[in-house]
Residue, then its C-alpha position, 0 to 999 in steps of 0.5 A: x288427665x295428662x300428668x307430666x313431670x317436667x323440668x324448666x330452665x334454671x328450676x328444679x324438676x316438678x310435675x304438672x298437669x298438661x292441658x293442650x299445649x300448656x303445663x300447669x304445675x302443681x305442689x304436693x303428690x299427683x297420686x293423692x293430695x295436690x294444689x295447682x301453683x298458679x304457674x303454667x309453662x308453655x310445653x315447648x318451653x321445657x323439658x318432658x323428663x320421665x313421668x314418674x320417679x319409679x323405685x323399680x322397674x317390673x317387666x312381663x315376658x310371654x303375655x300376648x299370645x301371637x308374641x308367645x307362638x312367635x318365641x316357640x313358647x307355651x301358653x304359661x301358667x302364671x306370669x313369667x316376671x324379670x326386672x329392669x334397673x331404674x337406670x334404664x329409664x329415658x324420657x321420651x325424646x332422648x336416644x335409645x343408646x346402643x351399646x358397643x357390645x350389642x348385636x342386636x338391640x329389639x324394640x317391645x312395645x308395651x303399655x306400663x301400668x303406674x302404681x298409686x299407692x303402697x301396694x301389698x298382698x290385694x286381689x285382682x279386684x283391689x289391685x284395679x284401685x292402686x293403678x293411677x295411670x298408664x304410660x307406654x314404654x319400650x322394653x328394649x332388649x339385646x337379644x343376643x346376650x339373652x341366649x346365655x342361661x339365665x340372662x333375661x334382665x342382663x341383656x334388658x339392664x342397658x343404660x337407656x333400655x326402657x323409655x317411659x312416657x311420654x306421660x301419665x294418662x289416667x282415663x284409660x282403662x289398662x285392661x281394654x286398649x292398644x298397643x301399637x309400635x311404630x318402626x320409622x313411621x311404619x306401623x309393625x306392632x298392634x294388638x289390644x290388651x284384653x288379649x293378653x293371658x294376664x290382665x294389668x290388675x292381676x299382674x300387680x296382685x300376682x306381683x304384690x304378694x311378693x314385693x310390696x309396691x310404692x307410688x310411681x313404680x311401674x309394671x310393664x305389662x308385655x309386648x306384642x307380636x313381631x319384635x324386630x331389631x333396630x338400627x342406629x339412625x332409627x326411630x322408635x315409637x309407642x302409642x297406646x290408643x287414647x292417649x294422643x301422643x306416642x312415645x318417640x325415641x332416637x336409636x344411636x350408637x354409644x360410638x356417635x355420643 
């Protein structure tokens, strides 16, 4: 099932199933109890916001193994984290803004697992039931203030860092699927994520010792070899097979806001 959270004219954003080319919007909460309104809007007739109201933004770094060699790193041990602000987050559509300071802004490429329900101290196996969905998203990263000590999540915290959409699916399996980028209409990225070193289930059962997790919250669970920087006029896209639609999003510079 396709979830999207969506906003038409003059009404307050809601979240509605979609079904072809046809939402239908429902009360209640997607993760556990809904009633479908009766309503259905046309898609092109609204606006696709981000599909989930995320309290945080987890990210994983060094997951694929061609993306580790690519960075001249070791194998990790466990899963190296950093987090984004919610901030960051841009449906898809909007413009991925690069900011005056950049030198070189990146696309990554990942799929990004919704978390269901609270979500504290489970296993790997238990983690697989609080994962209602994936999405794909794109850690975007400037790379260069990252060369700073300790400046991971500085350079990744940008205002519009981290498109997300551009909706939830929930009939794919977030440890067997694929990845791709797309540069322009060419494909530069591609690997599946049953290569990856940590599995999306034990990534929120690692994490969830930690931090407790609410509905809608999102991991992103890392990206694949050959991250590239992008330019202003570009356009960057992320699909996760299965899913039938990419997220697509604008590169522009803040000067042409």
């Amino acid at each position: 099932m396709k979830w999207v959270r969506f906003q038409a004219k003059q009404r307050q954003p809601a979240y509605g199933i979609l079904d072809g080319s046809t939402i239908r919007q429902i009360s209640g909460s997607m993760y556990s109890s809904y009633q479908e309104t009766g309503e259905c809007f046309p898609r092109e007739e609204v606006k696709l916001l981000v599909p989930c109201e995320p309290t945080k933004l987890f990210c994983i770094g060094s997951n694929y193994v061609d993306h580790i060699k690519e960075l001249g790193l070791e194998i990790p041990e466990r899963p190296a984290t950093f987090m984004k602000p919610v901030t960051c987050a841009i449906p898809s559509g909007e413009n991925i803004i690069i900011p005056p300071s950049a030198q070189r802004v990146d696309y990554e490429g990942e799929l990004g697992i919704v978390i269901r329900d609270v979500t504290c101290r489970v296993t790997p196996e238990q983690a697989k039931e609080h994962i209602f969905g994936v999405v794909a998203c794109n850690d975007v990263t400037e790379r260069s203030l990252m060369k700073w000590p300790l400046q991971l999540t500085y350079g990744k915290s940008f205002d519009t860092f981290a498109p997300i959409g551009p909706f939830i699916e929930t009939e794919i399996d977030p440890d067997n699927t694929v990845v791709r980028t797309y540069l322009n209409g060419k494909k530069v990225q591609e690997d599946e994520t049953a290569k990856t070193v940590f599995k999306p289930s034990v990534l929120l059962s690692y994490l969830s010792q930690v931090i407790t997790f609410y509905p809608g919250d999102v991991i992103l669970t890392g990206t694949p070899f050959n991250v590239l920087p992008m330019k202003d006029g570009d356009l960057v896209e992320v699909e996760i097979e299965g899913m039938g639609e990419r997220l697509s999003n604008p590169v522009c510079e803040a000067a042409k806001q």
